[in-house]
N, C-alpha and C positions, 0 to 999 in steps of 0.2 A: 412500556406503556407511556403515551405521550401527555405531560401533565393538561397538554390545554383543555380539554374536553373539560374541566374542572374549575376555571377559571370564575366562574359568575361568583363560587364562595368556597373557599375550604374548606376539609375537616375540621373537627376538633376532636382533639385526644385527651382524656382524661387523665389526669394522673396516678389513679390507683393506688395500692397500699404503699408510700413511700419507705417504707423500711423493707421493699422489697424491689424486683429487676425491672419497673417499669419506666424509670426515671435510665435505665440504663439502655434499656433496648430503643425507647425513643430518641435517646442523641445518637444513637449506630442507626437505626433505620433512616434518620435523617442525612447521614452520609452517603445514602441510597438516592438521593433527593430523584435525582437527574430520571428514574425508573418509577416517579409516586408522585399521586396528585396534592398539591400544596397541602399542609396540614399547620395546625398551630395545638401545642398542649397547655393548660390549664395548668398550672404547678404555679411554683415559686423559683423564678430564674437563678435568683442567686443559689439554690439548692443545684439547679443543673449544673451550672458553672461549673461549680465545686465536684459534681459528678464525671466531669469532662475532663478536669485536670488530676482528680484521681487516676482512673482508668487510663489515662492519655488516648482519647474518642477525637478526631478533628472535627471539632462541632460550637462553634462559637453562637450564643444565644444571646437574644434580642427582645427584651420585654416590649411587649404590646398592650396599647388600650383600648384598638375595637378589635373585633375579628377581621375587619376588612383590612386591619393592617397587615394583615399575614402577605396578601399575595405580595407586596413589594421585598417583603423583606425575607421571605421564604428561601431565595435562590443564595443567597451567601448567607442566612443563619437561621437558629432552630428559632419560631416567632414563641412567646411566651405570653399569655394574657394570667393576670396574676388572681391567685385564688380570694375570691371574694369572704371566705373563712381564713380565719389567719390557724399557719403550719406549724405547730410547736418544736423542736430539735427533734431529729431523729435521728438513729442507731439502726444503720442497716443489720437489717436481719434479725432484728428486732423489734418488731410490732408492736403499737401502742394505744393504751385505748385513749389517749391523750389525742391521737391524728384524725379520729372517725370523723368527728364535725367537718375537717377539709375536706377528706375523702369524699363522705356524701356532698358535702357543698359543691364537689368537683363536677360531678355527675348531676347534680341539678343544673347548673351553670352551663352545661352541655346539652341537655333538653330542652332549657330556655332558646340556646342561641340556635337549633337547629329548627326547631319549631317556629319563629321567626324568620326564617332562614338568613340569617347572618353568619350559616353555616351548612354547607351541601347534608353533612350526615356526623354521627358520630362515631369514634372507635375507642371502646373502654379498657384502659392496663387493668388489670387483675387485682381481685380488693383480697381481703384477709376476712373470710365472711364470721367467722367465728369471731374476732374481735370487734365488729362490727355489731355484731347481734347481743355482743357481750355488753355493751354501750345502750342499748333497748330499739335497734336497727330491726324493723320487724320483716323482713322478707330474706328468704334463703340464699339469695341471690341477685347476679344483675336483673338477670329477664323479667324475677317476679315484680322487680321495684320498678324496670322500664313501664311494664305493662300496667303497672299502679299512677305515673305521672303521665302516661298517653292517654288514663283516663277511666281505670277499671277491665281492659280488656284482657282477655287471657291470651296473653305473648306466648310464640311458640320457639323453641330452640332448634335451629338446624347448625349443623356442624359440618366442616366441608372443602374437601379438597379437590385439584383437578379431576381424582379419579373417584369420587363417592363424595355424595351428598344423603346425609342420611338426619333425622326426627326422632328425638326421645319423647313417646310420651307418657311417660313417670319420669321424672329428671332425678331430684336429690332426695333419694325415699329411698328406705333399707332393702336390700333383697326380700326378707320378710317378709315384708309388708305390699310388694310390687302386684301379687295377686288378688289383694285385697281393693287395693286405689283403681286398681285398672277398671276402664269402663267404656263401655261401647258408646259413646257421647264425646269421649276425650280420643278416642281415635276418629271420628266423625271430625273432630274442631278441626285436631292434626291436618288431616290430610288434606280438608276443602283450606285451611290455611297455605299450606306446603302448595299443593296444586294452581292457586292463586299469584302466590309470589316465584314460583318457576316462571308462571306466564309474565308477570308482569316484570319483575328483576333479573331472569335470566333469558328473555326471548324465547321461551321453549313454548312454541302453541299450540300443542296438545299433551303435556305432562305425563309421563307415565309414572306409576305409584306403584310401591311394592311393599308389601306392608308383608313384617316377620311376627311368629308364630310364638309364645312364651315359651311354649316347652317342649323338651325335646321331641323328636320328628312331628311335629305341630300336633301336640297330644297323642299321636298313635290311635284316632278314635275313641280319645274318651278314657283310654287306659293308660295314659301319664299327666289323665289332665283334660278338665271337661271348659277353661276358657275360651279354648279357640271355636268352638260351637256355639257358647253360652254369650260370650262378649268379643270377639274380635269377627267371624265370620258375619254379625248382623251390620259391623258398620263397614266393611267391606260392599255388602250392600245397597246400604244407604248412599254409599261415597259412587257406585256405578249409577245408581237414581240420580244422583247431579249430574250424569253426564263424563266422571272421570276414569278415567281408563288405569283401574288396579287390579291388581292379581295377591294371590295367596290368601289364607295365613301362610307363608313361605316358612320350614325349617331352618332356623339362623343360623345352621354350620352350611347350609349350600349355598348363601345367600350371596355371597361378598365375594365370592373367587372369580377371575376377570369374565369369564361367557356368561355367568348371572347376572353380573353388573352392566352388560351392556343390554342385557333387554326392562331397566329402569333406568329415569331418570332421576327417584329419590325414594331412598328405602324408611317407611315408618316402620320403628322398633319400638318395644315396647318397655324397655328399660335403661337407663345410661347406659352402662358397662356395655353391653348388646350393640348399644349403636359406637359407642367410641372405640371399643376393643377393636375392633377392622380396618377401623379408618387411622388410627394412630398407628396399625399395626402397617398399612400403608407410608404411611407419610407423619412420622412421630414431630416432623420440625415444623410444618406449614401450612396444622391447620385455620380454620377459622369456624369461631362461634356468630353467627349472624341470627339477631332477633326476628325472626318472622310475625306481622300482624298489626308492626308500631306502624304509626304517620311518618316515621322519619326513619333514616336508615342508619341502621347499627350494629357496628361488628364489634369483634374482640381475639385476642390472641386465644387458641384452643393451650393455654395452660393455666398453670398458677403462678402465686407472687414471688415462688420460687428462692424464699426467702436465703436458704439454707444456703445458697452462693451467692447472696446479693453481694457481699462486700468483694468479694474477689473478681469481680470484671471480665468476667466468664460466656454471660447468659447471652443466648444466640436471639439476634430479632429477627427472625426469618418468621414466624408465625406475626406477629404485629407488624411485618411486609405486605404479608399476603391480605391481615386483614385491612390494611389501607389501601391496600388494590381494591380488594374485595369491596369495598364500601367505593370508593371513588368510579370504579363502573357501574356498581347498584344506581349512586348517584348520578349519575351520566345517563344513564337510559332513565332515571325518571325524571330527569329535567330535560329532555327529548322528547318524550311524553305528551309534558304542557303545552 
């Protein structure tokens, strides 16, 4: 992929939990350069440096102080624009609640500049949400905090490789509890979200939807399970009254094997596991998490902070590849758009 299409503004990549592989996979993705549209990360460059001559990464970094600095400086080094929260030491592989102020500051500081546009879109390295929430960080995750700073909207999570694009809608809720939350409203958001950004992010102009069943063979009639009558089959409904062309409740063990998946263009499921079990079980290194529903476009590597090998210079950036692909043609066809 050719980076010029990208050229009017860069990404910006966020730093993520620093005592975990975010600082690591961004100076190795950046060795990819020549395959990825310009980016610039948010950190603290002398932090990278020092992560670069750890590992031995050929990645020489270049602080920056706008974002527009990036595109000159992109091509021979990683660009840095420096965290507006100061980054106290950190112990890879060891999290601290000492870092959250950067952390978030990081992620605001990427909102600012894309909403602005002093930056095409953004791609977020993986935070540590439990130490973050430990600090009084009140939202479970990126998506809920994305969709709280674009303004109160309810962000949708799609997750997504070449061969499957799939919708959680219950995301980080107990199994337990997934029957209870489930509602014929939040599959209605899902899918006229989901069917929106296919047309408009992926060129697909008529979307196809396939929306999976809770339980097992999509209740059996009522005798493993009265949701799929009660609350998924009425917004099935609704979602055809727009106009979009969906099918099921589908049973989730037929759903995802290659003849299924090519009569959808994106399957809503009705719980994480459900939708990521397939897709990782596909392709465990490459996916990407993209926020469906913000003003601005936003990926993220589909893992975590992966702490437990940060210091050992191990962790693979091929998922924070694909999501700066991911994001830099999102951005490209919506700045084609205008």
């Amino acid at each position: 992929m050719s980076a010029a299409p990208f050229a009017r503004a860069p990404l910006a990549l966020t730093m993520g939990e620093p005592a975990g592989v975010g600082g690591e996979i961004a100076l190795k993705a950046w060795t990819q350069r020549a395959t990825l549209p310009p980016f610039f990360i948010i950190d603290d460059a002398a932090r990278l440096a020092a992560l670069a001559q750890r590992f031995g990464i050929d990645c020489p970094v270049a602080p920056i102080e706008t974002a527009a600095d990036a595109a000159n400086i992109f091509s021979r080094a990683l660009p840095v624009l420096a965290l507006e929260a100061p980054l106290p030491p950190v112990t890879l592989g060891e999290p601290s609640a000492a870092t959250a102020r950067a952390v978030v500051s990081a992620i605001d500081q990427a909102v600012s500049l894309v909403k602005s546009g002093a930056a095409s879109g953004m791609v977020t390295n993986p935070i540590q949400k439990a130490t973050l929430q430990n600090t009084g960080f009140a939202f479970p995750g990126h998506t809920e905090y994305l969709g709280h700073l674009a303004g109160g909207g309810d962000a949708v999570m799609m997750l997504l490789i070449e061969e499957l694009k799939v919708v959680p809608v219950t995301v980080h809720v107990a199994i337990k509890d997934v029957a209870n939350t489930l509602t014929t409203d939040a599959i209605i958001h899902c899918g006229r979200v989901t069917a929106a950004a296919l047309q408009r992010d992926f060129g697909i102009a008529r979307p196809r939807l396939a929306v999976a069943a809770l339980n097992p063979h999509a209740g059996e009639k009522g005798k493993m399970g009265g949701e799929e009558p009660r609350i998924i089959a009425p917004a099935i409904a609704a979602l055809r009254q727009d106009g979009i062309d969906v099918s099921g409740p589908a049973p989730a063990d037929t759903l995802f094997h290659a003849a299924a998946r090519r009569g959808y263009d994106a399957a809503i499921c009705m719980y994480h596991d459900q939708a990521l079990i397939p897709l990782k079980t596909l392709d465990f290194a490459g996916g990407v998490n993209m926020t469906l529903g913000l003003p601005f476009v936003r990926t993220s590597p589909d893992h975590g902070t992966a702490c437990d090998i940060a210091a050992r210079g191990i962790a693979d950036p091929s998922s924070l590849i694909a999501a700066l692909k991911t994001a830099g043609a999102v951005a490209a066809r919506r700045n084609a758009a205008l």
